[in-house]
DOGUDREN-588420 format. One record per atom (N, C-alpha, C, O): y, z, x; residue in one letter. Coordinates in pm, 1 decimal, always signed. Atoms other than C-alpha are relative to their C-alpha. Layout:
! DOGUDREN-588420
[[Y Z X] 'A']
...
***
This chain:
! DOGUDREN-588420
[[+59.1 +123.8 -42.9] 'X']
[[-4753.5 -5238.8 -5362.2] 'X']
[[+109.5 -90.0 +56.6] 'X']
[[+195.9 -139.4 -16.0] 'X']
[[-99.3 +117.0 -30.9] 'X']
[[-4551.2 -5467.1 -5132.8] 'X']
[[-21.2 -120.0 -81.6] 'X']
[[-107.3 -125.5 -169.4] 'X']
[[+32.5 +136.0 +17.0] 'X']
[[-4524.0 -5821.0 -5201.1] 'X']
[[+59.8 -109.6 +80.3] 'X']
[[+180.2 -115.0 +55.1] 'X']
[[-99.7 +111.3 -78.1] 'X']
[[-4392.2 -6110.3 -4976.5] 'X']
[[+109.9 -70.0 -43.5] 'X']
[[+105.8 -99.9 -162.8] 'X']
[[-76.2 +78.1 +21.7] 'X']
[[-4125.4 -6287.5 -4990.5] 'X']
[[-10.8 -87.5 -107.0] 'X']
[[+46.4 -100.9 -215.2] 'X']
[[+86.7 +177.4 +33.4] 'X']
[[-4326.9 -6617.5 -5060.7] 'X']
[[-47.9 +71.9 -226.1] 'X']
[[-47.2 -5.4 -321.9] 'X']
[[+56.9 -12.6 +110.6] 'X']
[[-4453.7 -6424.7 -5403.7] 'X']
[[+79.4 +100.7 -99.2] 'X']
[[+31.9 +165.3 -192.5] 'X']
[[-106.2 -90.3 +74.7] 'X']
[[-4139.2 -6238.0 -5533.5] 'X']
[[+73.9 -126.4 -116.8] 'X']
[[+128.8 -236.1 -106.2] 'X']
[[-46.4 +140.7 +149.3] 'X']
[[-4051.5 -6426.0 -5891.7] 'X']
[[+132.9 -33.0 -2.5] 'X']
[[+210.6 +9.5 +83.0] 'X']
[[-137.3 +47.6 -49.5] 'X']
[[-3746.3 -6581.4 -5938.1] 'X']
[[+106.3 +100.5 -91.5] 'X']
[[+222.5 +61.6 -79.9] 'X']
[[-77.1 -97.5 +13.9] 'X']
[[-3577.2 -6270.1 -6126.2] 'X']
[[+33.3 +94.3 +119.0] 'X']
[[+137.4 +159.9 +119.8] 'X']
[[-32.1 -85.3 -126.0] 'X']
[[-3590.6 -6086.4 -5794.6] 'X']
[[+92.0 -61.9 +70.7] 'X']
[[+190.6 -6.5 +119.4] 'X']
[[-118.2 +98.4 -89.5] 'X']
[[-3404.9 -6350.6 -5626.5] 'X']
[[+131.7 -3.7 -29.9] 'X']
[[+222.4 +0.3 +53.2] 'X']
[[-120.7 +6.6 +26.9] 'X']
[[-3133.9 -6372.3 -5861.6] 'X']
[[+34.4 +129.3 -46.3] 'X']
[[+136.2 +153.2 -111.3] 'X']
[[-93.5 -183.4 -17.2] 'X']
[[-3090.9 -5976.3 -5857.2] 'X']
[[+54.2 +26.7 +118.0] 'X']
[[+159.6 +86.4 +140.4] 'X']
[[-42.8 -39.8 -119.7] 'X']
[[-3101.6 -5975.4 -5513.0] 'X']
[[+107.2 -75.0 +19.1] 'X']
[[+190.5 -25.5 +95.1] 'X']
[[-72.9 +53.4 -99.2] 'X']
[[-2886.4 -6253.6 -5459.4] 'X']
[[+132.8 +49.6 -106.4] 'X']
[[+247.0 +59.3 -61.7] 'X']
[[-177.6 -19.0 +2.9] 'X']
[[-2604.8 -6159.9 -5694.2] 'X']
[[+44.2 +148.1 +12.0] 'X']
[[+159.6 +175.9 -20.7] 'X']
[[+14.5 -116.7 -116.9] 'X']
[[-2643.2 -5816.0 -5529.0] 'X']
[[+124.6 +43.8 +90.3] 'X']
[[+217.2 +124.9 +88.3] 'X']
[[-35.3 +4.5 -122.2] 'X']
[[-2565.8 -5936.5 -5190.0] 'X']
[[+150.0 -91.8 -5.5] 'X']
[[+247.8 -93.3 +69.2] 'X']
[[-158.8 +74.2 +42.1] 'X']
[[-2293.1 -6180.1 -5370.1] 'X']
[[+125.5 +91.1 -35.7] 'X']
[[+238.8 +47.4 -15.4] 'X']
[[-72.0 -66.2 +15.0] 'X']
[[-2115.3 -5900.7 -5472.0] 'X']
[[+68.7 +85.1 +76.0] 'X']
[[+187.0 +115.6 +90.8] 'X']
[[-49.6 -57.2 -123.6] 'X']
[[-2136.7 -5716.4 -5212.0] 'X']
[[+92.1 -45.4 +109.6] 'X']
[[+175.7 +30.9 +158.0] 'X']
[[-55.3 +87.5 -114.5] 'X']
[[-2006.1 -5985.6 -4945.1] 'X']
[[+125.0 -46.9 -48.4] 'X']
[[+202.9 -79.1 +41.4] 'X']
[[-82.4 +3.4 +1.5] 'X']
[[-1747.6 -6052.0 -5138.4] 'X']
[[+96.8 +142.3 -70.4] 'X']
[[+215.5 +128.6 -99.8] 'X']
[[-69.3 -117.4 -7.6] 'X']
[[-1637.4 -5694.5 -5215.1] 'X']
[[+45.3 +38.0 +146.4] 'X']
[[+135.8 +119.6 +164.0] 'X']
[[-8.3 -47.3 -102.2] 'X']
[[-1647.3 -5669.0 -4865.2] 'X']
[[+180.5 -94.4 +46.2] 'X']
[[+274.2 -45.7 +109.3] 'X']
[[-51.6 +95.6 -47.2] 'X']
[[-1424.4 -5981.2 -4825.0] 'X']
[[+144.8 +49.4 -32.1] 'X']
[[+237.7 +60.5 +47.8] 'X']
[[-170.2 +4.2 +75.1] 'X']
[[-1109.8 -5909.5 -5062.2] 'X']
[[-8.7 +195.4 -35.6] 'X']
[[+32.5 +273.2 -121.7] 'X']
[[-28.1 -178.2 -6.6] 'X']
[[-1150.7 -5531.9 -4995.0] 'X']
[[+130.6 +40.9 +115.2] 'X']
[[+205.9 +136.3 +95.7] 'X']
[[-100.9 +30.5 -99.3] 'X']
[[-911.9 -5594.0 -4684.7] 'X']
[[+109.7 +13.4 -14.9] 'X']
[[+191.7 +84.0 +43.7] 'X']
[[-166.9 +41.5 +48.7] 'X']
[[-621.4 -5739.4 -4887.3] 'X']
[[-17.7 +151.6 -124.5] 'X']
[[+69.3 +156.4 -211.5] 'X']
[[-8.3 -102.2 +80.9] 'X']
[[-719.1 -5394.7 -5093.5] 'X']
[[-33.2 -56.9 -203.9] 'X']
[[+13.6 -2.1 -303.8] 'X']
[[+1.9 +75.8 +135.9] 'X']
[[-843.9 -5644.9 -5426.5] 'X']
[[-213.6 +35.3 +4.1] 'X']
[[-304.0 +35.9 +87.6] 'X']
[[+166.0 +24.0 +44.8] 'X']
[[-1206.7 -5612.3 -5605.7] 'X']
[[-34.1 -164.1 -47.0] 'X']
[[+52.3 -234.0 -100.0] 'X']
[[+59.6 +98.9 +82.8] 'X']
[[-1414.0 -5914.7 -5712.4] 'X']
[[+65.5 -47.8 -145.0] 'X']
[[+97.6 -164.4 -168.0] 'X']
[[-65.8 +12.3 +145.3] 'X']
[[-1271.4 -5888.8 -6076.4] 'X']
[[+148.3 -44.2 +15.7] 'X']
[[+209.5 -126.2 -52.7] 'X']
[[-154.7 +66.9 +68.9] 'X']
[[-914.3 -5909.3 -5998.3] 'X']
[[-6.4 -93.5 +102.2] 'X']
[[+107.7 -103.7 +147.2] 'X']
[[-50.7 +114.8 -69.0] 'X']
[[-951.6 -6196.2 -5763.8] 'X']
[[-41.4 -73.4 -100.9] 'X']
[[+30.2 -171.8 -119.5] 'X']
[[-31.7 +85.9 +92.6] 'X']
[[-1108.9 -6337.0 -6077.0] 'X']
[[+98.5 -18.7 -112.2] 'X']
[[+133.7 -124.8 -163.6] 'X']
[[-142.8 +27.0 +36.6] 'X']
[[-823.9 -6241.6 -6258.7] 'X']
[[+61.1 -54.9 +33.9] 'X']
[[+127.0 -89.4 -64.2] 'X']
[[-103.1 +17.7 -62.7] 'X']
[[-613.4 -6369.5 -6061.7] 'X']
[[-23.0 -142.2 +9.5] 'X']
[[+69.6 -222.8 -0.3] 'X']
[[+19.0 +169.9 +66.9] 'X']
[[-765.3 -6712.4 -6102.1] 'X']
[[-14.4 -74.3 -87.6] 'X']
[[-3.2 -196.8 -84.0] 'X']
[[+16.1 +48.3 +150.9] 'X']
[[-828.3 -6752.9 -6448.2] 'X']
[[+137.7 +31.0 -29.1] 'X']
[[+184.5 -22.4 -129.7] 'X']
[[-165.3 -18.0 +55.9] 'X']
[[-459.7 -6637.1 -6473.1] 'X']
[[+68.5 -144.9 +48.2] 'X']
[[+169.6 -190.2 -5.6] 'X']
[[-70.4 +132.9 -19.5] 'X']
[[-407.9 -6995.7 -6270.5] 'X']
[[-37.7 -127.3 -79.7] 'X']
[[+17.8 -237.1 -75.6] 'X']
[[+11.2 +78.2 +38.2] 'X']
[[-598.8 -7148.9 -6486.0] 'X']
[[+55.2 -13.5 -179.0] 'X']
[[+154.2 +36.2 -232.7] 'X']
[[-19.1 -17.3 +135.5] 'X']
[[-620.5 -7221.7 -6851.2] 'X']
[[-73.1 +119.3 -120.7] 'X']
[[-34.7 +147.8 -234.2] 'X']
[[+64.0 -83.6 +58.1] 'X']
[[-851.8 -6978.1 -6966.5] 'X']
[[+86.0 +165.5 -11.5] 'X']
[[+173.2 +172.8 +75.1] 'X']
[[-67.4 -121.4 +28.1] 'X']
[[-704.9 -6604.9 -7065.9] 'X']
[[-95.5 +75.7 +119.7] 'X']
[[-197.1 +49.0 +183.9] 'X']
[[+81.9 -75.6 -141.4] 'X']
[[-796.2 -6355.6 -6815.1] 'X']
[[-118.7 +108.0 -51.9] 'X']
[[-209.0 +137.8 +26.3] 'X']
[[+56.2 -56.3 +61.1] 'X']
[[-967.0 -6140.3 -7049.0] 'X']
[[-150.5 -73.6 -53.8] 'X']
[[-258.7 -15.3 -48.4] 'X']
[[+80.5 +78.8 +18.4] 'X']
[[-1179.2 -6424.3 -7170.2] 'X']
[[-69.5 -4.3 +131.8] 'X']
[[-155.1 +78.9 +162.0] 'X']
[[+50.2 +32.2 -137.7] 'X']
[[-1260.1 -6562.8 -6818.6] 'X']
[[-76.2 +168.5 +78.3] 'X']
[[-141.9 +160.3 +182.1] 'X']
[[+40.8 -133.5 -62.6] 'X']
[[-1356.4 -6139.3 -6738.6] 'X']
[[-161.4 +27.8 -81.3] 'X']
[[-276.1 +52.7 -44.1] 'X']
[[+118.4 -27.0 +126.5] 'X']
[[-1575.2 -6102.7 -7057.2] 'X']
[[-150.3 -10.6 +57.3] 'X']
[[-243.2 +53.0 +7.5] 'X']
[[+160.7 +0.9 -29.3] 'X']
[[-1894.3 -6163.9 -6907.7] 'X']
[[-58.0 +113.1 +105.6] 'X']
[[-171.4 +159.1 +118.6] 'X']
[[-23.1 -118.6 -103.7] 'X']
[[-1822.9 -5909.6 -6637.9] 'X']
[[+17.7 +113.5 -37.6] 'X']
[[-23.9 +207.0 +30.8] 'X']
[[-8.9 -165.6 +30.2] 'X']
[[-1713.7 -5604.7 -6853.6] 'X']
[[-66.0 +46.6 -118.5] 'X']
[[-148.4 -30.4 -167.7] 'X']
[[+51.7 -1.5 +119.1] 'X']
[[-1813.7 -5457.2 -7141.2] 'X']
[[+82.2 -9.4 -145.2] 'X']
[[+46.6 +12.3 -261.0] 'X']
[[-110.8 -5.9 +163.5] 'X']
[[-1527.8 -5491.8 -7405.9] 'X']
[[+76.3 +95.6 +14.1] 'X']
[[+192.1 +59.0 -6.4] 'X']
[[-100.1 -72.2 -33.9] 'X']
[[-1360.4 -5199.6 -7328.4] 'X']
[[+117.9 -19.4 +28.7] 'X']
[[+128.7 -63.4 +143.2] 'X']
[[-111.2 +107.2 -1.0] 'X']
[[-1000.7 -5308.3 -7371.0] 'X']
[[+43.3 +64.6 +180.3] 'X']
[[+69.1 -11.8 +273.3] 'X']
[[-84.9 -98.8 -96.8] 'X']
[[-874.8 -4977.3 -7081.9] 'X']
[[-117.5 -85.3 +131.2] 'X']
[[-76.1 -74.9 +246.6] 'X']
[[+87.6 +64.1 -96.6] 'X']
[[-1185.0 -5187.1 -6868.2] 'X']
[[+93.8 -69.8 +58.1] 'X']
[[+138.9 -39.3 +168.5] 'X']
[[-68.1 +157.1 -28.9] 'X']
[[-985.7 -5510.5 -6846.4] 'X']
[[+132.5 +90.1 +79.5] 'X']
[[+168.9 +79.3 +196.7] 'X']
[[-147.7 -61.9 -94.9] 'X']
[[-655.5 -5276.9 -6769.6] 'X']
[[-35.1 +57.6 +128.4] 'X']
[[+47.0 +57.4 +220.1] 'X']
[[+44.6 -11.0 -155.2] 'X']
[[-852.0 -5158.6 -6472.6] 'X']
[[+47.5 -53.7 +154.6] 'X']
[[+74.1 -10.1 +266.6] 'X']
[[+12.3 +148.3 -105.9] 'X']
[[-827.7 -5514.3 -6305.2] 'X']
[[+150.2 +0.1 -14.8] 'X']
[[+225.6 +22.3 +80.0] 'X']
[[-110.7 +122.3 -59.5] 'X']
[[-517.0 -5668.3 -6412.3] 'X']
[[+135.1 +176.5 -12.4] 'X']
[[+257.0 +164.4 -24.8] 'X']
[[-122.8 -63.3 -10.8] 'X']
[[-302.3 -5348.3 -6408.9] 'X']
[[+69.4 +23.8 +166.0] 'X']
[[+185.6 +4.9 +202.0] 'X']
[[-36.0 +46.1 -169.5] 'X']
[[-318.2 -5321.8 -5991.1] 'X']
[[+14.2 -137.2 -14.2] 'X']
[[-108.9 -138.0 -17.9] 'X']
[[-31.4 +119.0 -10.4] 'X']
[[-247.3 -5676.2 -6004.6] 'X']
[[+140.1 +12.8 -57.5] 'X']
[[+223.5 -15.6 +28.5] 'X']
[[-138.3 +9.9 +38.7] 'X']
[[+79.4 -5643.2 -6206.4] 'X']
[[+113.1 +112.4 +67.5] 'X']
[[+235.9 +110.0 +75.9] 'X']
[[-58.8 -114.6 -72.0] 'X']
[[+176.4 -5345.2 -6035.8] 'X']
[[+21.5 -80.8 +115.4] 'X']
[[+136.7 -98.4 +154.9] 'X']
[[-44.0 +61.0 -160.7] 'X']
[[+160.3 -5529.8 -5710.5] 'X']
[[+144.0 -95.4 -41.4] 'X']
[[+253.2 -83.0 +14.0] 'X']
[[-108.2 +62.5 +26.6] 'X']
[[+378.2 -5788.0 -5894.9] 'X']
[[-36.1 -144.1 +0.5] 'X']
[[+44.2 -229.4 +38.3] 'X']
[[+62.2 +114.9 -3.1] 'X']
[[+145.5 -6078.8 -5937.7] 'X']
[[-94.6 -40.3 -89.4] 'X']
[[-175.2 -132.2 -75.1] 'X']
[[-1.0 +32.3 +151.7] 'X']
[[+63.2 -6091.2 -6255.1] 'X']
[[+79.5 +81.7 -131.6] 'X']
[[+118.0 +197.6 -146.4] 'X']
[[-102.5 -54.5 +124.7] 'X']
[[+248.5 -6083.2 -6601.4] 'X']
[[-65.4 -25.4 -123.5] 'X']
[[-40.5 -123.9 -193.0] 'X']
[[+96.3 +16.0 +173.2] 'X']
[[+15.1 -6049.2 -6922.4] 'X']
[[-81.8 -123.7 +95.4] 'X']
[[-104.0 -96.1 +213.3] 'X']
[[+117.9 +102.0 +23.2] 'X']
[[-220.7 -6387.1 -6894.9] 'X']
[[+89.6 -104.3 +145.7] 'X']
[[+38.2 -202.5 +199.3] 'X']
[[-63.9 +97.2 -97.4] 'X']
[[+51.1 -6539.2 -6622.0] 'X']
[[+0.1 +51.1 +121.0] 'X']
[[-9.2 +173.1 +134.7] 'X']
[[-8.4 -63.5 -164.4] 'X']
[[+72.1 -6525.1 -6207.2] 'X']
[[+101.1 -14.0 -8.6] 'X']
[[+149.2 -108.5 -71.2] 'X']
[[-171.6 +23.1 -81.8] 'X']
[[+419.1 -6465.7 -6069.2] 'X']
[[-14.0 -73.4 +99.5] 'X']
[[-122.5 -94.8 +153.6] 'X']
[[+20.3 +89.0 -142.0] 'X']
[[+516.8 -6685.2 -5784.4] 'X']
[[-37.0 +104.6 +134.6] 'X']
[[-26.1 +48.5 +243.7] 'X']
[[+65.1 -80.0 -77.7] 'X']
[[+383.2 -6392.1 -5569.4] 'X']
[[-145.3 +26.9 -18.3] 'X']
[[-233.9 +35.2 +66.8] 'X']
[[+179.7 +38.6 +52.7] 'X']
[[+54.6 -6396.0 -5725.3] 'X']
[[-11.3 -136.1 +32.0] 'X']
[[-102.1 -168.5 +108.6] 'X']
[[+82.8 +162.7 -78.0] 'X']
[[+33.0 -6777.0 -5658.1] 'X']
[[+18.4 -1.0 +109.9] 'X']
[[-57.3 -84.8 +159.0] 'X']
[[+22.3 +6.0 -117.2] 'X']
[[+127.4 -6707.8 -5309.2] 'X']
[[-128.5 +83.1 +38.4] 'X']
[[-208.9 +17.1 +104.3] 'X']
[[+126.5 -61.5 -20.8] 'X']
[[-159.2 -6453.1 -5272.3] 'X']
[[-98.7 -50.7 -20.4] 'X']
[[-190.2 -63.3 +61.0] 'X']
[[+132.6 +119.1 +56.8] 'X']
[[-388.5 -6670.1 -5489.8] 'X']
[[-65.8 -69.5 +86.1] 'X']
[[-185.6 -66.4 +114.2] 'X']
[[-20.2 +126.8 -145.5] 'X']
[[-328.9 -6945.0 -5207.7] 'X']
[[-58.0 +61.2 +135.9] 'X']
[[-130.8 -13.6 +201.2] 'X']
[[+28.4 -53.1 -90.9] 'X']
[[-392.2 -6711.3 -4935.1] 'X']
[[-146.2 +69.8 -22.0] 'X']
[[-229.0 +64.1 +68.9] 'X']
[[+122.1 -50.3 +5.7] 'X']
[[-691.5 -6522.2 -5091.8] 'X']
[[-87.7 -102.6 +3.8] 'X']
[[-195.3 -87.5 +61.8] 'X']
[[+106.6 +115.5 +56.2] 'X']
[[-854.1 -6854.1 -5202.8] 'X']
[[-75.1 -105.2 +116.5] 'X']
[[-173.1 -176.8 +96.1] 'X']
[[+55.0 -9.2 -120.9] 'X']
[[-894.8 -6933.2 -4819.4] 'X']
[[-112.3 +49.5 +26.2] 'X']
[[-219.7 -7.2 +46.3] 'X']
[[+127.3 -85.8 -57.9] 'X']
[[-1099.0 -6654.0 -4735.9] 'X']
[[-176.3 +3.9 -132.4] 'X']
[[-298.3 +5.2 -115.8] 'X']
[[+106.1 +68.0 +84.6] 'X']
[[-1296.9 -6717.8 -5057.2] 'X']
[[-119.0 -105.7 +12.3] 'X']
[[-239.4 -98.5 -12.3] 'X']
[[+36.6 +161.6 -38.0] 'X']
[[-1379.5 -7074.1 -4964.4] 'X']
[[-72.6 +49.8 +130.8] 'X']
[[-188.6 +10.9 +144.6] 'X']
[[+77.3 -16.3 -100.8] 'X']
[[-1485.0 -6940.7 -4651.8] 'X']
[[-128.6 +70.6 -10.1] 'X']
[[-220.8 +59.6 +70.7] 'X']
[[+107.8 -115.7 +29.9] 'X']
[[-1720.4 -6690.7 -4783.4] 'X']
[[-94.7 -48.0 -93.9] 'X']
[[-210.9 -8.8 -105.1] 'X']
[[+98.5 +111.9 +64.1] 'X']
[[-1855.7 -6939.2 -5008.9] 'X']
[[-75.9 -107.7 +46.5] 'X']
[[-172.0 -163.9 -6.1] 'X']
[[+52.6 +126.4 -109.2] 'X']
[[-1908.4 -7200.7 -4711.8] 'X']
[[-123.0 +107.1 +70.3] 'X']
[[-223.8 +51.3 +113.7] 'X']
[[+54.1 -78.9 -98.2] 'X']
[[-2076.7 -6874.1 -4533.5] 'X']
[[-156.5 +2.7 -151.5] 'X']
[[-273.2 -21.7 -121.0] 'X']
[[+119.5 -36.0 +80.6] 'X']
[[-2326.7 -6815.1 -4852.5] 'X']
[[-72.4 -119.7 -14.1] 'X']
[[-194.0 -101.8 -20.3] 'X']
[[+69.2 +104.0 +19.6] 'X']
[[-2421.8 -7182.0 -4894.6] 'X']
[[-1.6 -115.0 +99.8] 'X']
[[+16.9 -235.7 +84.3] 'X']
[[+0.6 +98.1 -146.8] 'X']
[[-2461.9 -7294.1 -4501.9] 'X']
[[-155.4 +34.0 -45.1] 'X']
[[-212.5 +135.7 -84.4] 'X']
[[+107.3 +61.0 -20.4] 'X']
[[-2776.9 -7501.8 -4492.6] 'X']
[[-42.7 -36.4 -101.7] 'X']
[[-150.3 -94.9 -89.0] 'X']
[[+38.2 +55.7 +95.0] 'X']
[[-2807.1 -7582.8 -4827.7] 'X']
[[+115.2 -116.1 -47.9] 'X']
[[+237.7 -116.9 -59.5] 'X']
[[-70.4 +90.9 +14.7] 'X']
[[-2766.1 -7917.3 -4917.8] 'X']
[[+127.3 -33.6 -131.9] 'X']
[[+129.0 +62.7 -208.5] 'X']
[[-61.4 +12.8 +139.4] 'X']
[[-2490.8 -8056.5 -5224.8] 'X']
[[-101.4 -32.7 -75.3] 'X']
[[-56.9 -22.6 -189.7] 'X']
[[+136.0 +49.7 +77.6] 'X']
[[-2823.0 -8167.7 -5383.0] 'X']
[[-99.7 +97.4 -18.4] 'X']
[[-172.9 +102.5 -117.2] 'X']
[[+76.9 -153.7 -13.1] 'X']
[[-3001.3 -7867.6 -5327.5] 'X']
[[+89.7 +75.0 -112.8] 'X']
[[+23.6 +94.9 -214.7] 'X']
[[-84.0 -125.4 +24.8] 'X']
[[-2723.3 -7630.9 -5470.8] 'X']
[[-16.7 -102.2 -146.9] 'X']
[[-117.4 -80.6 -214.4] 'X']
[[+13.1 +87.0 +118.6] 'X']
[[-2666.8 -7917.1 -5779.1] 'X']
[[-122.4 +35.3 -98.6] 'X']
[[-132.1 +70.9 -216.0] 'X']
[[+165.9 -12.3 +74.0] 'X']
[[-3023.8 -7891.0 -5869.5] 'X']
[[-16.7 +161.2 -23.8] 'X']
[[-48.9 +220.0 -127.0] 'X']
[[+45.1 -180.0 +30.0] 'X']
[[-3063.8 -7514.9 -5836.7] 'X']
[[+107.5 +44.3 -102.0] 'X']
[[+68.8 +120.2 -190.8] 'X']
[[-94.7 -28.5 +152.8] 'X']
[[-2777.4 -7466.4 -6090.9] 'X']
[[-55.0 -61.5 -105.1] 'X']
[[-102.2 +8.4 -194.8] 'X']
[[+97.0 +77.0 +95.6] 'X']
[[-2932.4 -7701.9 -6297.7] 'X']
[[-108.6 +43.8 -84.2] 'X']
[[-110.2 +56.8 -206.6] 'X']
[[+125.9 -96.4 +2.3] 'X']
[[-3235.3 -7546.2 -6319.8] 'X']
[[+52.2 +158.7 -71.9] 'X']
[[-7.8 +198.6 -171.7] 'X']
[[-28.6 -157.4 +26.7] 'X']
[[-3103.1 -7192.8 -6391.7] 'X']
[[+119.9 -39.1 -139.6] 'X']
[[+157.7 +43.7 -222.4] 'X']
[[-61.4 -14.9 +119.6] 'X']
[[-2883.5 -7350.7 -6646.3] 'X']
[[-112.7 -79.1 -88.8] 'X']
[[-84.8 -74.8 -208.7] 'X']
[[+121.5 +9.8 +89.2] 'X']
[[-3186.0 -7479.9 -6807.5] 'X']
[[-93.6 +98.7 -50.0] 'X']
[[-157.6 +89.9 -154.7] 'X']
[[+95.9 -132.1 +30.0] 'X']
[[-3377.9 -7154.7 -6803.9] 'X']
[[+97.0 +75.1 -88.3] 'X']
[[+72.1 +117.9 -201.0] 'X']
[[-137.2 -85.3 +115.5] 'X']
[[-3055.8 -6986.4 -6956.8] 'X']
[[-21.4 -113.5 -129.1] 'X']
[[+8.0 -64.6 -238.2] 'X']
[[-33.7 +24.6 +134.6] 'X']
[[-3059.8 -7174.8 -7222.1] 'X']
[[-155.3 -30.9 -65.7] 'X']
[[-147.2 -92.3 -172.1] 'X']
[[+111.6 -34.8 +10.4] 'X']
[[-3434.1 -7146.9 -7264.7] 'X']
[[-21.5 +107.5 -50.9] 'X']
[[-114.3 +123.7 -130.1] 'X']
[[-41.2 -149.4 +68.7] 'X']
[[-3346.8 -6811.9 -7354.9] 'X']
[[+86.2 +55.6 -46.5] 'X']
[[+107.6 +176.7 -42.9] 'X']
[[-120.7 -12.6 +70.5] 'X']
[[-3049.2 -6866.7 -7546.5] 'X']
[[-69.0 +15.1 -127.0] 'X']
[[-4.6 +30.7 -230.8] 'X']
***
């Protein structure tokens, strides 16, 4: 049975869209030879959060999982345990460009009020079912 667009529930939407999110940006930081995961490594390593923490929702616990991500990352020489080298923050800097761009490309035509509210919303339903 098809169904339209107009009458697809809002679990379809957010399969499809973090899908096509994954995809577009696998596509993006596949270039510089990096997955999705270790570019978030590679930012939770700038921030305060542990990189393992900041991954957790992404893997399954598997410790050799996590070594997946950040071991090509330290191998390159841009990260050290939970820290970036100053070659990882130059990459950071340079990936976090094309990021920004790919994030401007997923949320052209929607307003800051639009996007605000639709998080909103979805963090209300999440916790509806917390």
């Amino acid at each position: 049975m098809y169904m339209s667009d107009d009458n697809k529930p809002i679990g379809w939407w957010l399969k499809e869209l973090d899908r096509l999110l994954e995809a577009s940006f696998e596509q993006v930081l596949a270039a510089d030879g990096l997955t999705r995961r270790q570019w978030q490594a590679l930012n939770a390593a700038a921030g305060s959060e542990s990189v393992a923490i900041a991954l957790a929702p992404f893997l399954t616990g598997d410790p050799a999982e996590l070594a997946t991500v950040t071991d090509p990352l330290a191998e390159r020489g841009w990260l050290s345990g939970d820290e970036l080298t100053p070659a990882g923050r130059a990459a950071l800097e340079a990936l976090t460009t094309k990021v920004q761009e790919q994030r401007r490309r997923v949320t052209a035509g929607v307003s800051d009020q639009e996007y605000v509210a639709t998080v909103g919303v979805l963090r209300r339903m999440a916790a509806n079912l917390s």
